[in-house]
N, CA, C and O atoms as CSV, one atom per row, in Angstrom:
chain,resi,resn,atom,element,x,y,z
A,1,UNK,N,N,0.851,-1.170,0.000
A,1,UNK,CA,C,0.000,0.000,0.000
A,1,UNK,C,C,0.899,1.236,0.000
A,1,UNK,O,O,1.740,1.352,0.892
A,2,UNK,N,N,0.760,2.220,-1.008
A,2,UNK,CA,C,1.123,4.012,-0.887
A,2,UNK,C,C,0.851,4.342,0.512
A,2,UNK,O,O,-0.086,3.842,1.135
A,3,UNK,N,N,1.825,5.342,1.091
A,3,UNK,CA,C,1.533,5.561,1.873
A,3,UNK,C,C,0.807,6.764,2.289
A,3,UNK,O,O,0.633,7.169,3.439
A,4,UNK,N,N,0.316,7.390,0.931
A,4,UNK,CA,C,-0.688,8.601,0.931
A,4,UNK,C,C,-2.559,7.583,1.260
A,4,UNK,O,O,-3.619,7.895,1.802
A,5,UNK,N,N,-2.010,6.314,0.536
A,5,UNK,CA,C,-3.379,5.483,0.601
A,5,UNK,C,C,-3.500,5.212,2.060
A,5,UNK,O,O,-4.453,5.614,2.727
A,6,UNK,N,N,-2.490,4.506,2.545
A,6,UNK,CA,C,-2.489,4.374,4.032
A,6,UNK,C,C,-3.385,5.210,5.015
A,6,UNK,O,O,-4.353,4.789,5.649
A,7,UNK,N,N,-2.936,6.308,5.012
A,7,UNK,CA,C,-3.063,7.531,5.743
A,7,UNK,C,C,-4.902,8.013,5.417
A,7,UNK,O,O,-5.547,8.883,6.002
A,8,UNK,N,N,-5.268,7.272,4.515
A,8,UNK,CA,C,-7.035,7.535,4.666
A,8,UNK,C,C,-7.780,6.833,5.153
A,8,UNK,O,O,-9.006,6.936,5.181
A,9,UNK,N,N,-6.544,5.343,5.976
A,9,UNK,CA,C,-7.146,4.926,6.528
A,9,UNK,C,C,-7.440,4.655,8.012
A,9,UNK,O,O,-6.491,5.080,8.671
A,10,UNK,N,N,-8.363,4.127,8.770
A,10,UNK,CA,C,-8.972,4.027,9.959
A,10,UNK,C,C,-7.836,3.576,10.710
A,10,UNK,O,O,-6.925,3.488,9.886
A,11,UNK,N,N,-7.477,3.295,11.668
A,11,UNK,CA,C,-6.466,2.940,12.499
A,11,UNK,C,C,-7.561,2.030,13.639
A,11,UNK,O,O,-8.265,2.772,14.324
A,12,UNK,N,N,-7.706,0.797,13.830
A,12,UNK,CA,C,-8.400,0.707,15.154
A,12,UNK,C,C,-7.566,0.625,16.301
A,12,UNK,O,O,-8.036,0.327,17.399
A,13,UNK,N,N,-6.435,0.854,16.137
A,13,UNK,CA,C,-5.319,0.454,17.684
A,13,UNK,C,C,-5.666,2.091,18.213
A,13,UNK,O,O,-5.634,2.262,19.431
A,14,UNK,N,N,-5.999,3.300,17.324
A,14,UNK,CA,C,-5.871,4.216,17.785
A,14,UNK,C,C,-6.907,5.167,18.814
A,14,UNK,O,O,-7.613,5.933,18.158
A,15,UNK,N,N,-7.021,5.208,19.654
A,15,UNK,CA,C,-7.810,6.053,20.534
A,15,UNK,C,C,-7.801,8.067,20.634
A,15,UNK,O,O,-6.721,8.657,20.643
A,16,UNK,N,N,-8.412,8.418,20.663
A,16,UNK,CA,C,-8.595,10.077,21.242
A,16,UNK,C,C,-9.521,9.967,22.333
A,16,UNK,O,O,-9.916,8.901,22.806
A,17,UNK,N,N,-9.984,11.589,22.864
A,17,UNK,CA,C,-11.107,11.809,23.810
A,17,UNK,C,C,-12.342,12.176,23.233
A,17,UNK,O,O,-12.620,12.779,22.196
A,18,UNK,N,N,-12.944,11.736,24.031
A,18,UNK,CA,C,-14.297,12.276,23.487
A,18,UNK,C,C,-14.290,13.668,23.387
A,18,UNK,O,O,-14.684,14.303,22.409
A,19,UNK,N,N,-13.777,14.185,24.552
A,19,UNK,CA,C,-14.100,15.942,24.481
A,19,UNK,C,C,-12.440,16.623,24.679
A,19,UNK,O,O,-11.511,15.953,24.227
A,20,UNK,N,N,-12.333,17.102,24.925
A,20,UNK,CA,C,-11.025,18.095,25.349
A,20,UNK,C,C,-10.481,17.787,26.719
A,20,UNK,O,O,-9.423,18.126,27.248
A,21,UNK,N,N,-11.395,17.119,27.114
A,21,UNK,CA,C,-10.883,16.598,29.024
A,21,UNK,C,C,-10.393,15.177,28.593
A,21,UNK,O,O,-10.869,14.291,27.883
A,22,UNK,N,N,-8.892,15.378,29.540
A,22,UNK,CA,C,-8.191,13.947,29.231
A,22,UNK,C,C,-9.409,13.202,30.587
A,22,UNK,O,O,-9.359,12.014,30.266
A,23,UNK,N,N,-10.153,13.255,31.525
A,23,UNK,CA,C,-10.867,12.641,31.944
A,23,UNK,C,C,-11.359,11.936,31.088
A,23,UNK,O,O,-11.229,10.715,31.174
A,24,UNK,N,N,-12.125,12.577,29.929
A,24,UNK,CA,C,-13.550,12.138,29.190
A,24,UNK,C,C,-13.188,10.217,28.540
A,24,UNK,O,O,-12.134,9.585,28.616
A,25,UNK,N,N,-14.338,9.853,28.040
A,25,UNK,CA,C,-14.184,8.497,27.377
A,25,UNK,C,C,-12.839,8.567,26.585
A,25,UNK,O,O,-12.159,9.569,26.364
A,26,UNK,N,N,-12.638,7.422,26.251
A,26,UNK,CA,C,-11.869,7.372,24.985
A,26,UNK,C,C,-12.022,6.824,23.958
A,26,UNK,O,O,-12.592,5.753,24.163
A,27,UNK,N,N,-11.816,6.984,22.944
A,27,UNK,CA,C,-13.167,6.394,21.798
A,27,UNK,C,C,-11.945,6.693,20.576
A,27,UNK,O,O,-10.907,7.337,20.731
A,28,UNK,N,N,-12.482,5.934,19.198
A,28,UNK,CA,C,-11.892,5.570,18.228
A,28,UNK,C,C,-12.852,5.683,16.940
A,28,UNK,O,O,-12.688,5.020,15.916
A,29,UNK,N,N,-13.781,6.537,17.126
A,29,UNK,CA,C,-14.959,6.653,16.146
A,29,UNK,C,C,-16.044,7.386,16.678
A,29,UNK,O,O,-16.491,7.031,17.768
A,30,UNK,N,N,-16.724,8.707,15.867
A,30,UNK,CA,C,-17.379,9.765,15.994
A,30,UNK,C,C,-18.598,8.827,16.572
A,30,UNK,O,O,-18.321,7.659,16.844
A,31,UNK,N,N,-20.069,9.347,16.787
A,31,UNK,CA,C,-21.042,8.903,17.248
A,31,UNK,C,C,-21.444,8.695,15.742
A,31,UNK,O,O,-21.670,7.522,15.448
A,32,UNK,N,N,-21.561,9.533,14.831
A,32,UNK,CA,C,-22.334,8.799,13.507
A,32,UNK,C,C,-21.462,7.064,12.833
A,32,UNK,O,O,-21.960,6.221,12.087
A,33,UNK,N,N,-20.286,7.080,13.377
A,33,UNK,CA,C,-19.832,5.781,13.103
A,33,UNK,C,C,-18.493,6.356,12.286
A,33,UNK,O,O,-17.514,5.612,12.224
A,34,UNK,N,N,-18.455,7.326,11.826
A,34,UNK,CA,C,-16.857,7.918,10.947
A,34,UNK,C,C,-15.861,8.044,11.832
A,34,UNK,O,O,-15.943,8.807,12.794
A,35,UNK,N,N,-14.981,7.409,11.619
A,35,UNK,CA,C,-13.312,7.284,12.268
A,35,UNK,C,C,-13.259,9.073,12.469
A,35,UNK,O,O,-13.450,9.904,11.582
A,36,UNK,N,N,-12.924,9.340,13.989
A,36,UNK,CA,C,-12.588,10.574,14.672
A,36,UNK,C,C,-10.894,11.008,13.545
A,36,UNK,O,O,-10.011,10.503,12.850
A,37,UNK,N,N,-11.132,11.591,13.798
A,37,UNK,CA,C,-10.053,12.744,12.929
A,37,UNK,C,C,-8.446,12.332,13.579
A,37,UNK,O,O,-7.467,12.274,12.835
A,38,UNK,N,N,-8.371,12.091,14.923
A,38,UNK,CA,C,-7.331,11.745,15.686
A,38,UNK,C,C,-7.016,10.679,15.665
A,38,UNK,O,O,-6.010,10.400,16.316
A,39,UNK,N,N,-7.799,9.463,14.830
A,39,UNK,CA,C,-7.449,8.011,14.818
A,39,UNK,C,C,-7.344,7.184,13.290
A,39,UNK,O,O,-7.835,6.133,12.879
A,40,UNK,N,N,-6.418,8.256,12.665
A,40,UNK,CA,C,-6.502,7.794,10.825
A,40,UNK,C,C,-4.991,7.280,10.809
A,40,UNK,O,O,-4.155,7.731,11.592
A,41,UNK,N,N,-4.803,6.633,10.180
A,41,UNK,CA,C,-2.998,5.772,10.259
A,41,UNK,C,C,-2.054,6.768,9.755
A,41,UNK,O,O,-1.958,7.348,8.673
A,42,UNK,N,N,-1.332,6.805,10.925
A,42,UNK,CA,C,0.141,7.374,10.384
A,42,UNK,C,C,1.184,7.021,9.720
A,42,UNK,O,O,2.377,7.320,9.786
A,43,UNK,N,N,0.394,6.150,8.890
A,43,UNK,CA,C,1.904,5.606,7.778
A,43,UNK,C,C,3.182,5.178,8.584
A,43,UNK,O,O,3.355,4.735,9.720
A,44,UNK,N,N,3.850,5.432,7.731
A,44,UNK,CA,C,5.230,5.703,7.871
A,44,UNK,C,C,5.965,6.470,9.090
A,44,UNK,O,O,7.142,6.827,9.136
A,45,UNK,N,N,5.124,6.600,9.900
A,45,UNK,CA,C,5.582,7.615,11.297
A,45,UNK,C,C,5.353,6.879,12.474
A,45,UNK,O,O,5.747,7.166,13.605
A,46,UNK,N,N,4.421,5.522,11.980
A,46,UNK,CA,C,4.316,4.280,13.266
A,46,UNK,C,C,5.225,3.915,13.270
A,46,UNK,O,O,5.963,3.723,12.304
A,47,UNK,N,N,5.445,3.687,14.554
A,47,UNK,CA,C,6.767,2.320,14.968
A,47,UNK,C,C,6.082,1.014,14.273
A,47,UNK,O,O,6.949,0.324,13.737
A,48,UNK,N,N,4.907,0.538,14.147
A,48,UNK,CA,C,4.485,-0.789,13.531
A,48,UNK,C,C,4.524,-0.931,11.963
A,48,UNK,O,O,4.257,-1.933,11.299
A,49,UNK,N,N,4.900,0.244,11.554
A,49,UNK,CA,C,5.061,0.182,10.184
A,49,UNK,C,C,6.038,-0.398,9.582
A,49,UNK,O,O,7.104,-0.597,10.163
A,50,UNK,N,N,5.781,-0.823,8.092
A,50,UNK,CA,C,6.686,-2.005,7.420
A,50,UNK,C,C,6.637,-1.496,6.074
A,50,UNK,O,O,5.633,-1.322,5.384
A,51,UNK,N,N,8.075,-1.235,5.730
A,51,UNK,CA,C,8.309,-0.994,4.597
A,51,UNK,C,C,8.048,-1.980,4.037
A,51,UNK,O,O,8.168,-3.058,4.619
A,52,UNK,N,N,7.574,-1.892,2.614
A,52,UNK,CA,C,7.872,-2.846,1.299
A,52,UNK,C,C,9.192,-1.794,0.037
A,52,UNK,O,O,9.326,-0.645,-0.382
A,53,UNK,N,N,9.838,-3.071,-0.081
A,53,UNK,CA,C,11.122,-2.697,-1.123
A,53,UNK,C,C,10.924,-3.204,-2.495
A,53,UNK,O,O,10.184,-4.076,-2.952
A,54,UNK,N,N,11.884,-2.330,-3.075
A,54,UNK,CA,C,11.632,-2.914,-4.465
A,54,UNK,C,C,13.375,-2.492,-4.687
A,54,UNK,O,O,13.759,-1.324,-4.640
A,55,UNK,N,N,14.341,-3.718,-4.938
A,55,UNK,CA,C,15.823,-3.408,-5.073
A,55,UNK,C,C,16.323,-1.932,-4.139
A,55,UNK,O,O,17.095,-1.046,-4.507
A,56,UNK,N,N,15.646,-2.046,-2.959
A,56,UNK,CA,C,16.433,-1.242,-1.878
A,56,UNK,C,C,15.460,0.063,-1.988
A,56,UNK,O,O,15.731,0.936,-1.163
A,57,UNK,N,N,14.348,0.350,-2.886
A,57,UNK,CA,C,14.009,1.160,-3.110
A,57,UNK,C,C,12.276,1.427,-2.297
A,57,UNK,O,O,11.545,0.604,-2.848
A,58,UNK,N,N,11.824,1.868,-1.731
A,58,UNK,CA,C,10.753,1.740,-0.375
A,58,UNK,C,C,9.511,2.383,-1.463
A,58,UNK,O,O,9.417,3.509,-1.952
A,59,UNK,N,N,8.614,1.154,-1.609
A,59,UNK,CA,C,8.174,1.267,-2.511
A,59,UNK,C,C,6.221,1.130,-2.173
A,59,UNK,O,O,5.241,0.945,-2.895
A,60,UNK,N,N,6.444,1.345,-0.672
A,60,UNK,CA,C,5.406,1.353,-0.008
A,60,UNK,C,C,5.258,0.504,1.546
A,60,UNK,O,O,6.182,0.700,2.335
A,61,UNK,N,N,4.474,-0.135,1.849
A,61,UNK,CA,C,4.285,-0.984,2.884
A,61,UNK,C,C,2.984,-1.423,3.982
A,61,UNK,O,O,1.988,-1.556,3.271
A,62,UNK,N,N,2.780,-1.578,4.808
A,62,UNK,CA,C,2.044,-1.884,5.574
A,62,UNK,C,C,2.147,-2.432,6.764
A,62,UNK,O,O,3.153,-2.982,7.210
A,63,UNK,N,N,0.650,-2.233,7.542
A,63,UNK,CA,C,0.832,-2.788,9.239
A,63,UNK,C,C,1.480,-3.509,9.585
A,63,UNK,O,O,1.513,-4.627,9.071
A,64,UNK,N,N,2.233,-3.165,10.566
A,64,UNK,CA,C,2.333,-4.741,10.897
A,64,UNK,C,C,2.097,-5.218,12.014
A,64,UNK,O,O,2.647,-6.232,12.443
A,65,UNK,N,N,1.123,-4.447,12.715
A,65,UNK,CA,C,-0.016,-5.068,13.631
A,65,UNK,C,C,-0.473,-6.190,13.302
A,65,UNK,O,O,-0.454,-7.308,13.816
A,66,UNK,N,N,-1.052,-5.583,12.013
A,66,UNK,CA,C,-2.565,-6.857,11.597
A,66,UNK,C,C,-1.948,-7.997,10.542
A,66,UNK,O,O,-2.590,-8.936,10.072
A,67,UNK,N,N,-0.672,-7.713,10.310
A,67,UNK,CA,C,-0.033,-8.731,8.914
A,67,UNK,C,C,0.473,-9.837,10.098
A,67,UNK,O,O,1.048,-10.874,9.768
């Protein structure tokens, strides 16, 4: 996977707050059901991320949580 493609997607390892209080819930998806803004994959900026090569050349990659 591109890692511009990556990055539109949902993350479920990822959590935010419901509100602005680190008290509040913590949640991973708006109330209408759309992935919160704070929990979309960071590519290439996770520690769980996995390059794919092509002759040394980083040619994309993926989770490697879920692989």
């Amino acid at each position: 996977m591109k890692i511009e493609d990556a990055k539109q997607k949902w993350c479920p390892f990822a959590r935010s707050y419901a509100s602005h209080d680190s008290s509040a819930a913590s949640i991973n998806r708006e109330w209408d059901g759309s992935p919160d803004n704070g929990t979309m994959c960071i590519a290439d900026r996770c520690m769980a991320w996995r390059e794919l090569r092509d002759n040394g050349v980083v040619t994309g990659g993926c989770c490697g949580l879920v692989k």
